[in-house]
N, C-alpha and C positions, 0 to 999 in steps of 0.2 A: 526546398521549401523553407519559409519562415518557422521561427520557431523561440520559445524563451526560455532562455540557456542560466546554468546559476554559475556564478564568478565567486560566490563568498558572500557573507551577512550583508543584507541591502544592496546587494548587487546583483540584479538582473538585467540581461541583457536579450534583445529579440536580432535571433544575428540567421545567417540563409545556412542552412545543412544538408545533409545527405536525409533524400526520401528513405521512409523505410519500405522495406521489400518483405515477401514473404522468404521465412526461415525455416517454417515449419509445413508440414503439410495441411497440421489443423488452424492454420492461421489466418488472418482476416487482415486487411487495411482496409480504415475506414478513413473519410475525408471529415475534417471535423466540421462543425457547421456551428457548436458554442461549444464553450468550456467555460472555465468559472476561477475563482481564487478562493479556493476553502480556508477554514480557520487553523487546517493544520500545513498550508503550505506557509504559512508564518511562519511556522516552526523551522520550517528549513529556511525562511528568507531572512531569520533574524540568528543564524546561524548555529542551534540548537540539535537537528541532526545531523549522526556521525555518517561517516564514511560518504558523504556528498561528494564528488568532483567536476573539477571545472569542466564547465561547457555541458553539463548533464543537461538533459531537457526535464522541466517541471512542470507538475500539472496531473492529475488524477479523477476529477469529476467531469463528464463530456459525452456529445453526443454525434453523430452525423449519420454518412452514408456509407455504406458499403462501395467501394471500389476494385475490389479484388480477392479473393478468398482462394485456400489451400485446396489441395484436391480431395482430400478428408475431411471439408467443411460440407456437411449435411442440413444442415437450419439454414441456411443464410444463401442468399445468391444477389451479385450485382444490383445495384440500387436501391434494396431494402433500407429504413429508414430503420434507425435501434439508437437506444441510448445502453450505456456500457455499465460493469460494476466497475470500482475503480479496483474490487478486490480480485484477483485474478486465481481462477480456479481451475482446476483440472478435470473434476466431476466423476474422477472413478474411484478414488484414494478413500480412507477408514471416515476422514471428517467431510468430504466433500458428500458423500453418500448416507450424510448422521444430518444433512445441512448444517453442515458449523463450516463453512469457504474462506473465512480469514487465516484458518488454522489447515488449509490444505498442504499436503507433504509432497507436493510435487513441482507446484506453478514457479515457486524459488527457488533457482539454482544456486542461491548466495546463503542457502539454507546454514551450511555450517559456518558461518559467521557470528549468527544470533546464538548459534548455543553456548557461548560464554558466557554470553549475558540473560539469555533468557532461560537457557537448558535444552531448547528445541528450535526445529526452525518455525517460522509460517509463511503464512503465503505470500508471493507475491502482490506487490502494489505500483499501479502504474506512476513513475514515476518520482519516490518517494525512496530514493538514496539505494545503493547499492547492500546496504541490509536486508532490505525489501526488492533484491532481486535486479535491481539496477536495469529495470525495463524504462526505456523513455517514454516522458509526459505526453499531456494530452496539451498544453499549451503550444498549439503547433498546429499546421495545413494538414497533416496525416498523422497517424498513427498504425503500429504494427500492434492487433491484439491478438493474444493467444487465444486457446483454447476458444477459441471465438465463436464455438455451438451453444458454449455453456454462458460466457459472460456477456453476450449482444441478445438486448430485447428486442425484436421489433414493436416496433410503435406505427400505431395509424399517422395517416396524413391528412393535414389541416388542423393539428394543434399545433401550438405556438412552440419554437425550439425552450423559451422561460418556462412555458409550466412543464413539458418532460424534462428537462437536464436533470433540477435536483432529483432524480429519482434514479443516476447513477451515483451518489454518496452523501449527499446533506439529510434527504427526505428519511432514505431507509436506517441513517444513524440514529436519527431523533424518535423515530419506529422503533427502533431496537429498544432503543432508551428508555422507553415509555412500554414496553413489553415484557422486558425483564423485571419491572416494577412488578408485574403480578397484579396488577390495577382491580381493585374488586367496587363493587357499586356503590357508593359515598363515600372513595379516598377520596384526599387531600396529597397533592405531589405538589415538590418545590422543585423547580428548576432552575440551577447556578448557572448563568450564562446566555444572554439576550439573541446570541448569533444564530446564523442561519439553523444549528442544528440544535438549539437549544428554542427556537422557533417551532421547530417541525414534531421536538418532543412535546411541547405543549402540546398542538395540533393533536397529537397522537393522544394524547394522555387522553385527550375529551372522548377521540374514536373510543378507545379502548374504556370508558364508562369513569374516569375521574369528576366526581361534582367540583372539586375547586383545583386551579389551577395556580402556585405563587413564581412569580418570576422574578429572580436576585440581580439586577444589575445595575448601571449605575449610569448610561447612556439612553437620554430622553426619546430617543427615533426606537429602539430597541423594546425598552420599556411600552411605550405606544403601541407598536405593532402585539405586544400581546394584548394587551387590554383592547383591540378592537376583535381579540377571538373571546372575549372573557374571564381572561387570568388579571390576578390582581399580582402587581410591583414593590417592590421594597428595594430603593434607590440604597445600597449598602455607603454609598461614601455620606449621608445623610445620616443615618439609622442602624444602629446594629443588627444585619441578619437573622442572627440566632435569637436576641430579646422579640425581636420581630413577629419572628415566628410562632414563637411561643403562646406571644399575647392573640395573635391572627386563628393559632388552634387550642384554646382555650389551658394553655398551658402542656399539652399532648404533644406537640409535636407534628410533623406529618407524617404521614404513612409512608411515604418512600421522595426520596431525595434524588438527582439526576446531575451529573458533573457533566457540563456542554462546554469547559472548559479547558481544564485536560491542564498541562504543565507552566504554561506560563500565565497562573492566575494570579493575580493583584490584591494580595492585602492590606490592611489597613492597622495601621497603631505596628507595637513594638513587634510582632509576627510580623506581618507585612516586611519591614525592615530587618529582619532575622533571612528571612528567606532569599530577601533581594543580595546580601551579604552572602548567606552563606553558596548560594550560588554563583556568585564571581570568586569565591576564591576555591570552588569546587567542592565545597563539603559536600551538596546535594544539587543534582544537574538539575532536576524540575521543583517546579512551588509548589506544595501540596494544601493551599492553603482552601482549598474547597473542601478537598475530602477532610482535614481538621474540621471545618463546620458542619459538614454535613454527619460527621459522625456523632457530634456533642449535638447537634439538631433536631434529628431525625426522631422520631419516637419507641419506644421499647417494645422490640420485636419487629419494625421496621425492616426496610430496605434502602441497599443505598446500590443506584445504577452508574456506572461510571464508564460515560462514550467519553470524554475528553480524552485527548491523546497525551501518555505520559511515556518516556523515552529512557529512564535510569533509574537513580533513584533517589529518596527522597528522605527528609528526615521529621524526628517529633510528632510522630504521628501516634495521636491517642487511642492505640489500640484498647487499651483497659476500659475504656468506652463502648467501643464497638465489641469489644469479648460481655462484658459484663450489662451492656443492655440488648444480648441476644439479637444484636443487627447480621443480615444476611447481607455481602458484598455480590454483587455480580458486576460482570465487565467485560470489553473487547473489542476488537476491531470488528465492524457490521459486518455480518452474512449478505454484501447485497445482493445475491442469488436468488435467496431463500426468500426475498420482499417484494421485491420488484414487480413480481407481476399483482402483486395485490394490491400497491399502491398503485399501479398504472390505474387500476380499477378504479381505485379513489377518484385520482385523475378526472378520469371518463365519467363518471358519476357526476362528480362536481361537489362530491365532498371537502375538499381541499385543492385552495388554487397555489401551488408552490411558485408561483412567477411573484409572489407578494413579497417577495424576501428579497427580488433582485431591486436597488437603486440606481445602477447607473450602468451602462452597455458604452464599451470600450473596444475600438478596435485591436488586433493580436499587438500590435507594432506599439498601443500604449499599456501594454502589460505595467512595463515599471510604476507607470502612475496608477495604475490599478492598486497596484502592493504598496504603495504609500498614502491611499486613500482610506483602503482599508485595515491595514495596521493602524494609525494614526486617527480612525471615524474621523474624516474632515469632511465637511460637505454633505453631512447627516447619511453618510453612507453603512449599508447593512448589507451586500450582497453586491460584486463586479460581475456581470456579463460579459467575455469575453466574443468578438466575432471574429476567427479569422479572415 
């Protein structure tokens, strides 16, 4: 099968591999029919996460068909149509049974690697470096999925493969996002970060009962696409965020803050330049330069959600802020388990069309242009559709 392999920063390559087979008895291959480039496969393509190796297959957000399943696969039989989580979960374990599935203790087998760094392990991620279990991507003609009863939704047929995909990892992040806020009836959420999943937290925020919506980014197509759901912009390389903010909530603040960001955020003035430094010469692996605003931002006794993906760690962060104006942090990798079927619902409803995020459909074979379209926004791009 075709498939797109990592070589090292900026280097991707779509080269022919070994099908996968089943391994397990509870497993599944599916034939993919779309996949996508999320904003944290950047993270690996611009050389940021550890233990990558060559020729790894990448790629974690996707949907298709069933083509073969385990003899211990009960949900699922030959031709069912599903869209996948890209978190990969076991479904019997303390967290998989509490629905918290990013943190299941069983799906990665590369579990004692993260506890250096993290203290524990978590789950498996398609894709998504040998930390996260070194299971191969979804940018690829098949895929082998585990536990393939618990992470395959089926989905009807005759929706478009655009509006279900994001709703194995963009949809249910920016869900999460906008859930952990705790959203009561006339907040105000600011969301740091224009992209697909900082898209779908807006969207969510409005589900979940927020009257105003603020989107922080600095990218006119991004910008736009909220303002046509009703969130208002603050172009930060124009206008200061946090002054922004302030004067937008009458000096208050908002009620909860949303990082769709995660590690390699872009600031602005002598931080900005602090960060970009102190990250090449390794003092701190990721920028934290959101969660800095969002904590001096947000308002006293706020919340601050934080889906961006952050990878090490990080420096100057004005905790005496966040200690002393009584802000609550929540965070994580999504449960897309625990989401999934209620955004399909949305779906189906027609409350949210998630194919509005996608700009441009690319065959597997031009993967690499895909990752330089979208690292780069050339071509007013927000979202690659990949088609094998």
């Amino acid at each position: 099968m075709r498939a797109a392999c990592w070589y090292g920063a900026n280097d991707v390559r779509v080269e022919t591999v070994k099908d996968p087979t089943i391994l397990n008895p509870r497993d599944a291959i599916i034939r993919v029919t779309a996949t996508t480039i999320c904003g944290s496969d950047l993270h690996i393509y611009d050389g940021y996460i550890p233990s990558m190796k060559q020729g790894d297959i990448i790629g974690h957000e996707f949907m298709g068909e069933v083509v073969e399943i385990g003899k211990e696969v009960k949900q699922l039989k030959k031709g069912d149509r599903v869209v996948v989580s890209s978190i990969v979960g076991c479904g019997q374990c303390f967290h998989c049974q509490r629905q918290a599935w990013s943190l299941c203790d069983n799906s990665n087998p590369n579990g004692w690697m993260q506890e250096p760094i993290l203290g524990h392990g978590t789950s498996a991620i398609f894709g998504y470096s040998h930390l996260f279990g070194g299971l191969a991507g979804s940018q690829a003609e098949y895929i082998r999925v585990p536990f393939a009863d618990y992470g395959c939704l089926k989905v009807p047929q005759g929706i478009p493969d655009e509006k279900i995909l994001p709703i194995s990892d963009a949809f249910p992040t920016g869900y999460m996002g906008a859930e952990l806020c705790d959203i009561q009836p006339g907040d105000i959420v600011a969301v740091w970060g224009g992209g697909p999943v900082g898209q779908f937290a807006i969207r969510s925020a409005y589900l979940l009962g927020a009257s105003q919506v603020i989107l922080i980014d600095k990218v006119p197509e991004r910008l736009q696409l909220a303002r046509e759901v009703g969130a208002e912009g603050i172009d930060f390389s124009e206008i200061d965020a946090g002054e922004a903010l302030k004067e937008m909530t009458g000096g208050r603040g908002p009620d909860a803050c949303i990082d769709a960001v995660g590690m390699e955020s872009h600031g602005m003035g002598p931080m900005g330049l602090y960060d970009k430094v102190a990250q090449a010469v390794k003092l701190e692996t990721d920028r934290p330069h959101v969660l800095r605003q969002m904590m001096l931002a947000c308002r006293k006794g706020g919340t601050l959600s934080v889906m961006g993906v952050y990878a090490g760690f990080v420096d100057k962060i004005p905790m005496g802020a966040a200690f002393n104006k009584g802000l609550t942090i929540k965070m994580g990798q999504m449960h897309g388990q625990k989401y999934m079927p209620r955004l399909l619902d949305h779906v189906i409803n027609g409350d949210i069309d998630p194919s509005t995020v996608f700009t441009h459909t690319l065959p597997l074979e031009e993967t690499k242009r895909g990752y330089e379209m979208f690292k780069n926004k050339t071509d007013q791009c927000v979202k690659v559709l990949l088609k094998p």
